[in-house]
C-alpha positions as semicolon CSV with decimal commas, in nm:
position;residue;x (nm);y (nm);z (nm)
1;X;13,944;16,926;6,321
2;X;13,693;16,923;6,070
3;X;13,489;17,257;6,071
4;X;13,103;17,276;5,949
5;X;12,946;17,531;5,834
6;X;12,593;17,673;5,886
7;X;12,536;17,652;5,514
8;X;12,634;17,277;5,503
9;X;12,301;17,213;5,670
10;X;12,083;17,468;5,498
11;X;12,011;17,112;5,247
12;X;11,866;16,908;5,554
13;X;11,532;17,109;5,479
14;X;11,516;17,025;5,077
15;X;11,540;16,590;5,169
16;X;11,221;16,490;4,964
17;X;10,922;16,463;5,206
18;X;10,829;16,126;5,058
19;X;11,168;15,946;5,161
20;X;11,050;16,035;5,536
21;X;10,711;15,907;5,522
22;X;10,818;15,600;5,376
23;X;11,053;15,543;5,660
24;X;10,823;15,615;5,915
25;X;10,535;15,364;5,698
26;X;10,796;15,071;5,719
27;X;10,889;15,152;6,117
28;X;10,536;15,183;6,201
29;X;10,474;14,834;6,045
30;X;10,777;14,633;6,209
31;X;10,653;14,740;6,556
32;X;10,319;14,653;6,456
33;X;10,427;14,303;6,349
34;X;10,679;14,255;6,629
35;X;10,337;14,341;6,870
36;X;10,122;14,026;6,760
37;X;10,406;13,814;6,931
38;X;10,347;13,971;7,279
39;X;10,094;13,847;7,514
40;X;9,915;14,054;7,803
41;X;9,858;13,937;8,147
42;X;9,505;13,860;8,069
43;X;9,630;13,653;7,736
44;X;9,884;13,438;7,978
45;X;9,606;13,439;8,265
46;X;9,365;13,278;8,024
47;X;9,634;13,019;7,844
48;X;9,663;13,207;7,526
49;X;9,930;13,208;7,315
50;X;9,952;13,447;7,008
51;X;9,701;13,289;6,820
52;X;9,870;12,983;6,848
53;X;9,683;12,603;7,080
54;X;9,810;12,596;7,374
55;X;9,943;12,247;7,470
56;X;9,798;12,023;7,756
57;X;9,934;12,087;8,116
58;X;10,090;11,753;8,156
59;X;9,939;11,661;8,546
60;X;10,006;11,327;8,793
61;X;9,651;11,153;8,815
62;X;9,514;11,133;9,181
63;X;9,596;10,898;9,377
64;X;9,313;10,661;9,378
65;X;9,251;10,549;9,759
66;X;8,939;10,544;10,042
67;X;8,966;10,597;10,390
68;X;8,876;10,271;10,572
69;X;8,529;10,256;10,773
70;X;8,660;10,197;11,077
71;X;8,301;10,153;11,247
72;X;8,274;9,845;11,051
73;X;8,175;9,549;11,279
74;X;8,418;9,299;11,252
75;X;8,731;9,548;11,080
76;X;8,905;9,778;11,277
77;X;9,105;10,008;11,040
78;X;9,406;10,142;11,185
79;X;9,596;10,417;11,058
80;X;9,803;10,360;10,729
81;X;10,147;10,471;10,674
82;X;10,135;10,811;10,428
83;X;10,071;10,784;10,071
84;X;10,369;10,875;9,852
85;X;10,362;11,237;9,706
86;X;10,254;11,284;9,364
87;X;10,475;11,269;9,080
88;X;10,671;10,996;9,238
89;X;10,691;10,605;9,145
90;X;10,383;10,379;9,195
91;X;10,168;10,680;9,279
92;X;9,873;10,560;9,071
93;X;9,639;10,273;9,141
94;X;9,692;10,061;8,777
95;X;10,101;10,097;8,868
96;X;10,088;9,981;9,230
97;X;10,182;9,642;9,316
98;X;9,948;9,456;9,516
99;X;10,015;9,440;9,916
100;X;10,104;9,109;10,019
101;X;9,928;8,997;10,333
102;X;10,064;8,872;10,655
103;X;9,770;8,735;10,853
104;X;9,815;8,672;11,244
105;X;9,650;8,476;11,431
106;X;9,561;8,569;11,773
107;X;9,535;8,290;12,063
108;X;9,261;8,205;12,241
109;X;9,256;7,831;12,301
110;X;8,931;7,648;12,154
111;X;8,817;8,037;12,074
112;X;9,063;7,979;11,754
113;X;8,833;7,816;11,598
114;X;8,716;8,145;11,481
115;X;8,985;8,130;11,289
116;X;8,896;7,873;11,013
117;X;8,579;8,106;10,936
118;X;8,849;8,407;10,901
119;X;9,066;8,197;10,635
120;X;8,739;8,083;10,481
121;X;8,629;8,457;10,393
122;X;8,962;8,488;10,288
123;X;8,957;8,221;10,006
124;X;8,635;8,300;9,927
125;X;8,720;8,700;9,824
126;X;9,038;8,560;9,637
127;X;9,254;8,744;9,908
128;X;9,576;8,617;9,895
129;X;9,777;8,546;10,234
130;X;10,152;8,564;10,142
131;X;10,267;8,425;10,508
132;X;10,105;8,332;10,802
133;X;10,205;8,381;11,214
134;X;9,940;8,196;11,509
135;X;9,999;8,248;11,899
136;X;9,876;7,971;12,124
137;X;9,597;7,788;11,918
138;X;9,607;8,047;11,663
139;X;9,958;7,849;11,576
140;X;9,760;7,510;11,517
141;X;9,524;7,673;11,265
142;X;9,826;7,892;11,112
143;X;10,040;7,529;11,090
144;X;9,758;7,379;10,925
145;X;9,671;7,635;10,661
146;X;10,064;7,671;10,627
147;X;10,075;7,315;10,440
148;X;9,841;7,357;10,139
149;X;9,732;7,703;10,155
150;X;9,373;7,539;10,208
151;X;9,077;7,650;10,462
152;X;8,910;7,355;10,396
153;X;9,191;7,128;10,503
154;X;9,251;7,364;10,808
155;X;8,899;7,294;10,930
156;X;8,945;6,919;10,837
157;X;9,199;6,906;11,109
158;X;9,082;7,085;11,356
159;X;8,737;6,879;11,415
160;X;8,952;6,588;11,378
161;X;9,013;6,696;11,743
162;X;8,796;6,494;12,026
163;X;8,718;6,607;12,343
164;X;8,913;6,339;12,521
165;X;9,215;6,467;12,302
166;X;9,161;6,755;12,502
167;X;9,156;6,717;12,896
168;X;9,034;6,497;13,184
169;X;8,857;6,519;13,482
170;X;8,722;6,323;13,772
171;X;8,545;6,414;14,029
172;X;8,838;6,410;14,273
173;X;9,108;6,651;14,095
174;X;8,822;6,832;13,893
175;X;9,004;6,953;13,523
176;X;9,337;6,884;13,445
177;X;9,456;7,038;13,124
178;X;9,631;6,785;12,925
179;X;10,023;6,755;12,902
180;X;10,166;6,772;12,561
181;X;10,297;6,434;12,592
182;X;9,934;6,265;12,558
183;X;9,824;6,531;12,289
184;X;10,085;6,435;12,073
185;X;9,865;6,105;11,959
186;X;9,631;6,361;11,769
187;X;9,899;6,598;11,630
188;X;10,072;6,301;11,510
189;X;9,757;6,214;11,340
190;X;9,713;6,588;11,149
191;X;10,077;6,617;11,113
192;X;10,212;6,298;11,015
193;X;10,484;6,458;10,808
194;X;10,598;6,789;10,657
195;X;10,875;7,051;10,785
196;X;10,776;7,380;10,800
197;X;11,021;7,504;10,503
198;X;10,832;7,271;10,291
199;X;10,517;7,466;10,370
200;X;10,306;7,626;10,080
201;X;10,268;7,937;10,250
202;X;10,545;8,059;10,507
203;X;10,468;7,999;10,897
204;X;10,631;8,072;11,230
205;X;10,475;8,072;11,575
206;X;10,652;8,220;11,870
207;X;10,710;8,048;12,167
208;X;10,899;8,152;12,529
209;X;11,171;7,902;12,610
210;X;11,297;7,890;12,978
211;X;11,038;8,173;13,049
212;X;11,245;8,443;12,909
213;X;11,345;8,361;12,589
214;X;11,124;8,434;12,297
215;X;11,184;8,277;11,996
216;X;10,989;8,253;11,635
217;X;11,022;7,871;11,513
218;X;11,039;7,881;11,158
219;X;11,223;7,515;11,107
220;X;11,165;7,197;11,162
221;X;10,856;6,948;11,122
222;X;10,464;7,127;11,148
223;X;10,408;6,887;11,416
224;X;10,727;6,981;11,649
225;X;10,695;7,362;11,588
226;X;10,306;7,340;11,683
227;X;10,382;7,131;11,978
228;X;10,624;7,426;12,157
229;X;10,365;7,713;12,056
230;X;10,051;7,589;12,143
231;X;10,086;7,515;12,520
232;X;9,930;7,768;12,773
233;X;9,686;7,713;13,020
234;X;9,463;7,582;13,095
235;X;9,446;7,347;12,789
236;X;9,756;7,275;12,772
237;X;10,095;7,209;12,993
238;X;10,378;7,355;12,865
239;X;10,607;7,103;12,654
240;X;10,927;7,081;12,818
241;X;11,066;7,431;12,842
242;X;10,850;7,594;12,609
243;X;10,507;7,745;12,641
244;X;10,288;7,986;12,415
245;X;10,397;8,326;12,321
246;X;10,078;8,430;12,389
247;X;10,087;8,795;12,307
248;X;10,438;8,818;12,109
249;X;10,198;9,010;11,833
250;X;10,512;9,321;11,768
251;X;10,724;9,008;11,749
252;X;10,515;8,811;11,472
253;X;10,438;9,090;11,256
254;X;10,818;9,196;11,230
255;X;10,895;8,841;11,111
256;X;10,566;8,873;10,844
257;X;10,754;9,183;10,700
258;X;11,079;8,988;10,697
259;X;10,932;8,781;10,479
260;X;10,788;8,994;10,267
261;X;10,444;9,117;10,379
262;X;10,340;9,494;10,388
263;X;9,999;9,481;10,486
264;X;9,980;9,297;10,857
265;X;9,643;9,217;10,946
266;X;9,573;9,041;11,293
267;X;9,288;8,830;11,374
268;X;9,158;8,917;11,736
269;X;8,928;8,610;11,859
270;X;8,918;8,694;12,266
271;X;8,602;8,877;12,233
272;X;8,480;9,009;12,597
273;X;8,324;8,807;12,856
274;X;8,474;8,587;13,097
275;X;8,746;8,434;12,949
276;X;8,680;8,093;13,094
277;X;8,367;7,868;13,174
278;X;8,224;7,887;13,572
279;X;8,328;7,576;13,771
280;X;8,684;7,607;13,565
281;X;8,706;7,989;13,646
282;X;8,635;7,883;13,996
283;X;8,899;7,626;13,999
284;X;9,173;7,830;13,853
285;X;9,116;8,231;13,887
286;X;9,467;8,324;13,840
287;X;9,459;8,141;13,504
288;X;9,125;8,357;13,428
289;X;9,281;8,706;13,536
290;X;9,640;8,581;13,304
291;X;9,381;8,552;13,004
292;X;9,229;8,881;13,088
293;X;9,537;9,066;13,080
294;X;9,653;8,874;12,788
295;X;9,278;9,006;12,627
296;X;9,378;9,376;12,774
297;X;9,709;9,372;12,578
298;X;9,541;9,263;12,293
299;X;9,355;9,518;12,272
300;X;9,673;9,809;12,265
301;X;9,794;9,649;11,935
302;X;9,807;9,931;11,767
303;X;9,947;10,063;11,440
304;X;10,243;10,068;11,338
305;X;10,269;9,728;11,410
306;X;9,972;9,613;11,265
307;X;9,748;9,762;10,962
308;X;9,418;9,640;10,988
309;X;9,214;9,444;11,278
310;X;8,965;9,172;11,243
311;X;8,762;9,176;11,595
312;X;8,581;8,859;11,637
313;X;8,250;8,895;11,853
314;X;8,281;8,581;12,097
315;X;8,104;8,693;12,370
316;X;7,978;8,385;12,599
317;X;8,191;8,135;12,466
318;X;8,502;8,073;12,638
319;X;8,851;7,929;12,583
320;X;8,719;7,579;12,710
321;X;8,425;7,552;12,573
322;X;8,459;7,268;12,312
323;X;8,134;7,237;12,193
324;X;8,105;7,588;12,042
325;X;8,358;7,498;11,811
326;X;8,146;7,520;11,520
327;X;7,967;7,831;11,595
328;X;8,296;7,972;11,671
329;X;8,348;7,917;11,314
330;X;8,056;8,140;11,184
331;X;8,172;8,416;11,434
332;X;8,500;8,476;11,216
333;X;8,342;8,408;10,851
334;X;8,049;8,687;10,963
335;X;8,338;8,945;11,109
336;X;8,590;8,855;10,781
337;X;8,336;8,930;10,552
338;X;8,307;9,303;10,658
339;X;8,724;9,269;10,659
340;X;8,753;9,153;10,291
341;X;8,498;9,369;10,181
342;X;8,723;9,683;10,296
343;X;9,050;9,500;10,176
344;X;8,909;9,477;9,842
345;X;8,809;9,843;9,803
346;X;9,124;9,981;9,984
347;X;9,335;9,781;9,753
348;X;9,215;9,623;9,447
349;X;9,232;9,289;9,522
């Protein structure tokens, strides 16, 4: 083993001072150099970076959506499913796709008339109406929009309709609603041709066959499919084995999304009130308390099945009462008006 010496480090004293201080000059530098890199908590607290521009935080924009009024007259808005969480597809308003609306509309015998001022609204704000569903009358209307796409041609038809189209009476047997044998002289002259798969805008109407079977007619011509959904009393005897699905609204809305639709709006024209005139109420009470509870349930639809409600304000006019047709039709422009003006700012339209 090597051996040292005291001696052999008696030189360590006699290294030139300079050589030192030069050494320590270029080690104090390097860690001063190496120190303008580093960043304090305050420097990454406040963005900084070494002197250096920070870049821009990259951040989803907002979703861009309003909570409905629901105190609205006319538009009741019911909840709406959850918006999708930031950062994924479609989350901003200019990259959404518009909804598509399924409209339907309710029953409510000559009440429907309502109706036509709903669809007029409709064309008026642009709002497009990708398919269409009617109970009970609300199927005559939908059938007749269903052809053209047109409210103008819907309420063309419809006051084509005359009284004595409609039902009889003497003083004897008092009303009788009419069978759907002798209405079929004026659907025969509003429908003289067409199937429904030729329609502009899709259409089906549900209807109970044998009592207990509901189906949604989708085929066949406009004037067959209206004849098996519209009949319900007391306008109208049932046509064969059919009669109205009055309140199959769960039913029509799950067809409007099989076809496409993703915003389900239904058009309520019942209003309160008796549901039908005196001397007919008189006549034929358990007819009045079925249109009550058929007003009642109604009244439960609730979301998820539908999105939005249009609540017509018919009080004091009733299912029979022909010659408030036309005022009928105001009721539903005035309540769709409010409706369109929310659908607009909810979605873009």
């Amino acid at each position: 083993m090597q051996q040292y010496r005291s001696s052999d480090f008696s030189n360590f004293s006699k290294i030139p001072s300079v050589g030192f201080s030069s050494l320590a000059i270029v080690l104090v530098l390097f860690l001063l150099s190496g120190c303008q890199t580093l960043q304090t908590r305050d420097d990454v607290r406040d963005g900084k970076t070494g002197g250096r521009v920070a870049p821009p935080v990259m951040t989803t924009p907002p979703l861009v959506t309003s909570t409905p009024d629901a105190d609205g007259e006319g538009a009741d808005a019911l909840p709406t499913p959850p918006a999708q969480p930031p950062g994924t597809d479609g989350d901003t308003f200019l990259s959404k796709e518009l909804p598509k609306i399924g409209l339907i509309l309710g029953p409510g015998g000559l009440k429907s008339y309502a109706h036509i001022g709903v669809l007029r609204e409709f064309a008026r704000a642009r709002l497009p109406i990708h398919a269409v569903a009617g109970l009970e009358w609300g199927a005559l209307m939908g059938a007749f929009y269903s052809e053209k796409g047109l409210a103008n041609d819907v309420d063309w038809k419809a006051f084509r309709l005359k009284e004595g189209d409609l039902s009889s009476s003497s003083v004897l047997r008092g009303y009788r609603a009419r069978s759907m044998a002798d209405f079929d002289s004026y659907l025969a002259t509003v429908f003289p041709a067409g199937a429904v798969e030729k329609s502009k805008v899709p259409f089906g109407c549900p209807t109970v066959f044998r009592r207990d079977r509901l189906q949604i007619l989708v085929k066949g011509s406009l004037k067959e499919v209206a004849s098996r959904c519209l009949p319900y009393p007391p306008l109208l005897g049932p046509a064969g084995d059919h009669i109205a699905g009055v309140d199959a609204v769960e039913e029509s809305a799950q067809w409007l999304r099989s076809k496409g639709a993703n915003l389900i709006v239904l058009v309520n024209v019942l209003g309160a009130g008796e549901p039908l005139s005196g001397k007919l109420a008189e006549d034929q009470y358990g007819t009045s308390v079925m249109w009550t509870e058929v007003r009642r349930r109604i009244l439960k639809v609730r979301a998820p099945t539908v999105n939005w409600i249009v609540s017509v304000n018919t009080v004091g006019k009733t299912i029979d009462d022909f010659d408030a047709r036309r005022a009928n039709v105001e009721l539903g422009a005035k309540a769709a008006t409010d409706l369109t003006t929310k659908l607009t700012k909810q979605y873009g339209f």
